[in-house]
N, CA and C of each residue as an Amber inpcrd file, in Angstrom:
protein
   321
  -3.5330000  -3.5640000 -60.3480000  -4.2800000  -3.5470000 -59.0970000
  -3.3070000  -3.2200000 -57.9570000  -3.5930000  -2.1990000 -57.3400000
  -2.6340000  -1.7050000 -55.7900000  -2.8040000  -3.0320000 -54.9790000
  -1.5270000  -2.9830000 -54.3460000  -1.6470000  -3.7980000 -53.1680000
  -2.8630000  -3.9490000 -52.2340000  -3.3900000  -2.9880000 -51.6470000
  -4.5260000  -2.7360000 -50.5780000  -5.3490000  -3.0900000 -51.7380000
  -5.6860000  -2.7520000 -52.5210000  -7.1240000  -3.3890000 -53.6100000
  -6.7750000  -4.8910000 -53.0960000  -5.6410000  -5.4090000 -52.9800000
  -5.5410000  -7.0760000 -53.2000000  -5.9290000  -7.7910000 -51.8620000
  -5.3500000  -6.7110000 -50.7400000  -6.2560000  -7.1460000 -48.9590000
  -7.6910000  -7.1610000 -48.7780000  -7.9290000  -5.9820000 -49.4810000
  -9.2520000  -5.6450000 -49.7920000  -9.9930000  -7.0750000 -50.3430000
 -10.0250000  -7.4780000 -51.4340000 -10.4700000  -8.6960000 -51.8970000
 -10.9490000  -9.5560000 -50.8750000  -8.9840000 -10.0070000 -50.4990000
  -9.0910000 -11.1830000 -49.6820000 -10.0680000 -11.3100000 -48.7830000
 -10.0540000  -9.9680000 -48.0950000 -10.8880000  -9.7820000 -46.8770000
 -12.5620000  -9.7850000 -47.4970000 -12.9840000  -9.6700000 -47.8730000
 -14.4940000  -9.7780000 -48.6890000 -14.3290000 -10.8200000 -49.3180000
 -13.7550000 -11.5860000 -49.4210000 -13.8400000 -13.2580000 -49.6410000
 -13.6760000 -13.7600000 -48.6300000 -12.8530000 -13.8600000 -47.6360000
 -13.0930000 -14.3680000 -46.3920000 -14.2050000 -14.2010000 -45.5020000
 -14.6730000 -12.7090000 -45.7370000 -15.9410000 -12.5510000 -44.5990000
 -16.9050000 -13.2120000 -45.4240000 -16.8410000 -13.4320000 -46.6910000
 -18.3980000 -13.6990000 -47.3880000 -18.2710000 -15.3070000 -47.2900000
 -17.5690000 -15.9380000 -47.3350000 -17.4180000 -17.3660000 -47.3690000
 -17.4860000 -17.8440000 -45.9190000 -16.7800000 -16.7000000 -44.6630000
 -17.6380000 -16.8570000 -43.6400000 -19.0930000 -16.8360000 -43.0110000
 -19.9610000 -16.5050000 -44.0030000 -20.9490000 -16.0780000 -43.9880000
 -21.6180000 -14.8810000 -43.4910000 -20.4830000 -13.5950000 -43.0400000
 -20.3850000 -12.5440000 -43.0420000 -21.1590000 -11.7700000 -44.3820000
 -22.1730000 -11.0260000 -44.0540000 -22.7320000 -10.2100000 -45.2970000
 -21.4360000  -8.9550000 -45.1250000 -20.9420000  -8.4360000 -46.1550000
 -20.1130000  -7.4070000 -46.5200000 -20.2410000  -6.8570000 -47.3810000
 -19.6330000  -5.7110000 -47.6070000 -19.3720000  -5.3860000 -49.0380000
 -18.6780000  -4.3270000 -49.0680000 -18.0120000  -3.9010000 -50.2210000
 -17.1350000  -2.7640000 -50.3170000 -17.9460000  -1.6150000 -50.6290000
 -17.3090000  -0.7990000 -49.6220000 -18.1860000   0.6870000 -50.0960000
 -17.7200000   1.4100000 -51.1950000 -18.1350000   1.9870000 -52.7190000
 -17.5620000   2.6930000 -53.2850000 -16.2220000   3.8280000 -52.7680000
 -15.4290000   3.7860000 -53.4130000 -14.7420000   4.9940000 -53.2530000
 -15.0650000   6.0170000 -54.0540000 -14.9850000   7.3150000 -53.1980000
 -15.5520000   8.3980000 -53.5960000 -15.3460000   9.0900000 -55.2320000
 -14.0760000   8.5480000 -55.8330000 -13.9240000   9.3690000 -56.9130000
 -14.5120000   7.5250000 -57.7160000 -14.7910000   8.5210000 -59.2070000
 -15.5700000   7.7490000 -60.1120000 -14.7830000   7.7060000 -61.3100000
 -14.3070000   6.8090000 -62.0180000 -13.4880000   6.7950000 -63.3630000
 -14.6180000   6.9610000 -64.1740000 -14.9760000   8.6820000 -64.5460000
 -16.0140000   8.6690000 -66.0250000 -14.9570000   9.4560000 -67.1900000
 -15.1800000   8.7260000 -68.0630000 -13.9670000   8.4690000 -69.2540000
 -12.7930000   8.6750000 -69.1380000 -12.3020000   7.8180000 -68.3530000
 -10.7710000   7.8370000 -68.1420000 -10.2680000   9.2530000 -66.9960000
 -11.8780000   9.9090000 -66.6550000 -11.2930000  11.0160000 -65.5020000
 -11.9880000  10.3580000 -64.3330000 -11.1900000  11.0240000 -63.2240000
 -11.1480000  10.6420000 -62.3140000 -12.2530000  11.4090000 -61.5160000
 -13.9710000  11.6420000 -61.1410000 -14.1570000  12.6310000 -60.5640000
 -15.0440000  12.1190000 -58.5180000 -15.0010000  13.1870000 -58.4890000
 -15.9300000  12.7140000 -56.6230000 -16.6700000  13.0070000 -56.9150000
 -17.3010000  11.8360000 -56.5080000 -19.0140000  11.5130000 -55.6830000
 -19.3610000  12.8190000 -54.9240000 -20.2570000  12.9520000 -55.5080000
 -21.0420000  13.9850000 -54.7570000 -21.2400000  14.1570000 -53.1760000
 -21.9370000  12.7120000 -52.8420000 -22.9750000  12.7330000 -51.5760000
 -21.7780000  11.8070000 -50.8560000 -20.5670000  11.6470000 -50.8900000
 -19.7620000  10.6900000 -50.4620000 -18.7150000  11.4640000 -49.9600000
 -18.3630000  11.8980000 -48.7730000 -17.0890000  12.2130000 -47.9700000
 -16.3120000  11.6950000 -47.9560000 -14.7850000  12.2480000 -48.4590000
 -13.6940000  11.9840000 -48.2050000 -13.7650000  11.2110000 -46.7280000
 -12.8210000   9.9090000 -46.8090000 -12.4940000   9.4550000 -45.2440000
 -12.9590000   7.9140000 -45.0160000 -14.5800000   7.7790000 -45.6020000
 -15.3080000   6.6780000 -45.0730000 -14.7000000   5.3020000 -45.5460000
 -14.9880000   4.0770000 -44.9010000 -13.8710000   2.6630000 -44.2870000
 -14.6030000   2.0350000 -46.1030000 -13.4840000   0.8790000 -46.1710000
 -13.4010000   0.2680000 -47.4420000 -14.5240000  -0.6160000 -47.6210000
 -15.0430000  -1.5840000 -46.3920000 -15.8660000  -2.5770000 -46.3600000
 -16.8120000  -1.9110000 -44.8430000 -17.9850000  -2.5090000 -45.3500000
 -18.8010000  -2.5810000 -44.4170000 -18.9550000  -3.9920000 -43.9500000
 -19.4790000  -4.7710000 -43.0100000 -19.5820000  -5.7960000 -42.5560000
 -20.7310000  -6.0470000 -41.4160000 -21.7830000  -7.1100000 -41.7200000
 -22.7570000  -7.4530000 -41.0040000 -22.0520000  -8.6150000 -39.8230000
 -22.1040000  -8.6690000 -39.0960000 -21.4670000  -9.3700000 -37.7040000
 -22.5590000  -9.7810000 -37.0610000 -23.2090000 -10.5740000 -36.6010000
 -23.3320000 -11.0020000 -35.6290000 -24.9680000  -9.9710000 -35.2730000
 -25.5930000  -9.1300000 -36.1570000 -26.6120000  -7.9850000 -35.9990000
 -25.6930000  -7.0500000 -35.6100000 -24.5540000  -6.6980000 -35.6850000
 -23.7410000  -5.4390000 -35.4490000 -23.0930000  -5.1190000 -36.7390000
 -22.5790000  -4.0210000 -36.8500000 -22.3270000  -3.3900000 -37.9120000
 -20.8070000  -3.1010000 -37.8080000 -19.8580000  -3.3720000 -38.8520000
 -18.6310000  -3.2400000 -38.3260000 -18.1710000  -2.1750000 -39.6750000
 -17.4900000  -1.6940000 -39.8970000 -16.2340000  -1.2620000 -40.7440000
 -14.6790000  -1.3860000 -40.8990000 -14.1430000  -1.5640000 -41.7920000
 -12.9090000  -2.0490000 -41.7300000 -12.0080000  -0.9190000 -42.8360000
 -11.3760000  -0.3360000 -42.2260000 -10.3250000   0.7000000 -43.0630000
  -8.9550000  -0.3460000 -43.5930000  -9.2740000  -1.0700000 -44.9680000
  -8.0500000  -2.1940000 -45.3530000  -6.7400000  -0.8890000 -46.1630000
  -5.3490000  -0.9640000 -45.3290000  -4.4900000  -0.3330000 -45.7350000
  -3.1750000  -1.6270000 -45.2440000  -2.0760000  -0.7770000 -46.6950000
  -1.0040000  -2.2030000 -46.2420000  -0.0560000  -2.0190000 -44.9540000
   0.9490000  -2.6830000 -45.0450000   1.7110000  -2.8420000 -43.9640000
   2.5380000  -1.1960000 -43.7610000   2.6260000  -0.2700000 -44.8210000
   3.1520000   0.8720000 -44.4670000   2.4130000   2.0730000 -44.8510000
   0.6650000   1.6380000 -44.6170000  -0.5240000   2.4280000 -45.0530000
  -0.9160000   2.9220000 -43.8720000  -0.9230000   4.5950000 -44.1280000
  -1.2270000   5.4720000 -42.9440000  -2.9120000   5.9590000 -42.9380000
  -3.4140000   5.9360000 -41.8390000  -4.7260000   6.5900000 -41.8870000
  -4.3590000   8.7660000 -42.5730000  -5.5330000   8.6080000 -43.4730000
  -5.1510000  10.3900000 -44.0500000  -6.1010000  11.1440000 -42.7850000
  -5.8790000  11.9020000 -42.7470000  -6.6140000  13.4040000 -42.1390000
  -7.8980000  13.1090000 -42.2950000  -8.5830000  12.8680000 -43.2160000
 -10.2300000  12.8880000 -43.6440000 -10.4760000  11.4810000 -43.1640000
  -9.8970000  10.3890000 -43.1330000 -10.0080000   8.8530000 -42.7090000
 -10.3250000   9.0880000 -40.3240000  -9.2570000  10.3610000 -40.5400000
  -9.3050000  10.0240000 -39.2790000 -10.6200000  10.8880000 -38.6970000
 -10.8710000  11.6000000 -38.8700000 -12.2500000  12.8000000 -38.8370000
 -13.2580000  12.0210000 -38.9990000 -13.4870000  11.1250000 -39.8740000
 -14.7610000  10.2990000 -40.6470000 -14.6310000   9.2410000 -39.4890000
 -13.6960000   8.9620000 -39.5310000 -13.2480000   7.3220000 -38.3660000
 -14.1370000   7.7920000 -36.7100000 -13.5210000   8.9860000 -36.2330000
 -13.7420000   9.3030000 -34.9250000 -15.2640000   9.8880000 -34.7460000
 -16.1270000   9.8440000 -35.6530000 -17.4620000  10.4860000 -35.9510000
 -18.5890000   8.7820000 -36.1060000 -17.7920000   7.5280000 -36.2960000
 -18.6110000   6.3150000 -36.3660000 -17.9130000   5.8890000 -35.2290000
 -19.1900000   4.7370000 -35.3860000 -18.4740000   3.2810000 -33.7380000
 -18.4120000   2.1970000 -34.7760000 -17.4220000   1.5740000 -34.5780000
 -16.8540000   0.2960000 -35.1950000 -16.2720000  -0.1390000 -36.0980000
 -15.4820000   1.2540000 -36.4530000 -14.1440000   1.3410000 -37.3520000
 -13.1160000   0.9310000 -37.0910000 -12.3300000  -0.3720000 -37.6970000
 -11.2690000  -0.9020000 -37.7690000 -10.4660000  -1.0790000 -38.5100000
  -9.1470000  -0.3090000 -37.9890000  -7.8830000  -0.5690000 -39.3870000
  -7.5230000  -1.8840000 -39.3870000  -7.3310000  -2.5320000 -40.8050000
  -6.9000000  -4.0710000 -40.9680000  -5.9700000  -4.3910000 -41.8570000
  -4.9610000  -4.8770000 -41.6620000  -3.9250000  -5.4360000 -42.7180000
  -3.7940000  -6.3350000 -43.2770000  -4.9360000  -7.1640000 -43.0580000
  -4.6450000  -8.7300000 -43.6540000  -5.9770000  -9.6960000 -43.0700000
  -6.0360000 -10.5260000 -43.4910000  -7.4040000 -11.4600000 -43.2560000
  -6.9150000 -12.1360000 -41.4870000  -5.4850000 -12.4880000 -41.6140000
  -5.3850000 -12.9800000 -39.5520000  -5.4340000 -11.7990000 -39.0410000
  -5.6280000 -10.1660000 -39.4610000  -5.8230000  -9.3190000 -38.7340000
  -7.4580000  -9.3740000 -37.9600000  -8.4180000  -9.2360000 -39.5840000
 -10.0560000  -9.3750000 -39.2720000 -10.0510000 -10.5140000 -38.3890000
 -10.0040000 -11.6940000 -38.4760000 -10.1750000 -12.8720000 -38.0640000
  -9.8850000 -12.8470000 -36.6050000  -8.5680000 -12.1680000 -35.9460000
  -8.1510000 -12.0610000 -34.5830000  -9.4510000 -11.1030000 -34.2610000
  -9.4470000 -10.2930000 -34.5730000 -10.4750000  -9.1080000 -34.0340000
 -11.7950000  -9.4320000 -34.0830000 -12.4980000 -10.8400000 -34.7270000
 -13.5800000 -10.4390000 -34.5850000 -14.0140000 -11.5000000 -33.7160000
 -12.8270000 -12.1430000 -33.3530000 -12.5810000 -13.5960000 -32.2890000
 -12.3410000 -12.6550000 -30.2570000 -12.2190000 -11.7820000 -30.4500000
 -11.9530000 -10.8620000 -29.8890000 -13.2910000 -10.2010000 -29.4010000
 -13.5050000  -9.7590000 -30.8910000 -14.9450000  -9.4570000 -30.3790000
 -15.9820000  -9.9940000 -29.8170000 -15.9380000 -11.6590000 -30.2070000
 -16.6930000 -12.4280000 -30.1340000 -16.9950000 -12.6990000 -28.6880000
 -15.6310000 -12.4660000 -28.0360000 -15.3890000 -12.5880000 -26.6540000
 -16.0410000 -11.6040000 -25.7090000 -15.8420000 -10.6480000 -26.2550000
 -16.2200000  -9.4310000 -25.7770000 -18.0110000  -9.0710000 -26.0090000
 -18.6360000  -9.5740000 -26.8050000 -20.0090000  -9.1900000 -26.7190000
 -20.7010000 -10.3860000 -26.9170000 -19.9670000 -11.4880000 -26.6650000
 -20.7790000 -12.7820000 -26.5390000 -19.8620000 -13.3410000 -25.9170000
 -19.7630000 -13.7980000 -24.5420000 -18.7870000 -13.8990000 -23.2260000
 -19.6470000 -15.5530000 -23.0650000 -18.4330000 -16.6150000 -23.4310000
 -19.0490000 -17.7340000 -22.4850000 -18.6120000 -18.0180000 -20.9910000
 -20.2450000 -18.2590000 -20.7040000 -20.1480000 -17.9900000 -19.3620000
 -19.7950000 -19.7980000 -18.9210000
């Protein structure tokens, strides 16, 4: 299992035990018998997890500490609203405490 598969996890155990609905979006290529092929209807680029927030819709691009956004990540990224690169579960957690602030402001 790659490293980022292992953030990946964490982070979809943390949002789901937060009571965050999530889930991981397939990645585009498919292991059929030991080959590797792409999804048809699935573009190169799109974020690892989806995430229900709050009735908002978030995405989270999970890459490790020396994981670069590719060319197709960034094209796909700048075409949605609420794509976030994340490195770690105190990454999500700051950001959505953040957010929290930001679209639910106590007055």
């Amino acid at each position: 299992m790659r490293e980022e598969d292992i953030i990946e996890f964490a982070i979809l155990e943390w949002l789901n035990v937060q009571g965050h609905f999530s889930f991981k979006i397939p990645d585009q290529r498919q292991n059929i018998d030991g080959v590797y092929r792409k999804h048809p209807w699935q573009p190169r680029g799109i974020p690892d997890i989806c995430c229900i927030w709050k009735h908002k819709t978030l995405f989270f691009e999970v890459k490790t500490d020396k994981g670069r956004l590719s060319k197709y990540q960034k094209i796909i990224h700048g075409k949605m609203n609420d794509v976030y690169v994340v490195r770690s579960i105190a990454e999500v957690e700051h950001l959505l405490s953040i957010l929290d602030q930001v679209h639910y402001p106590k007055f």
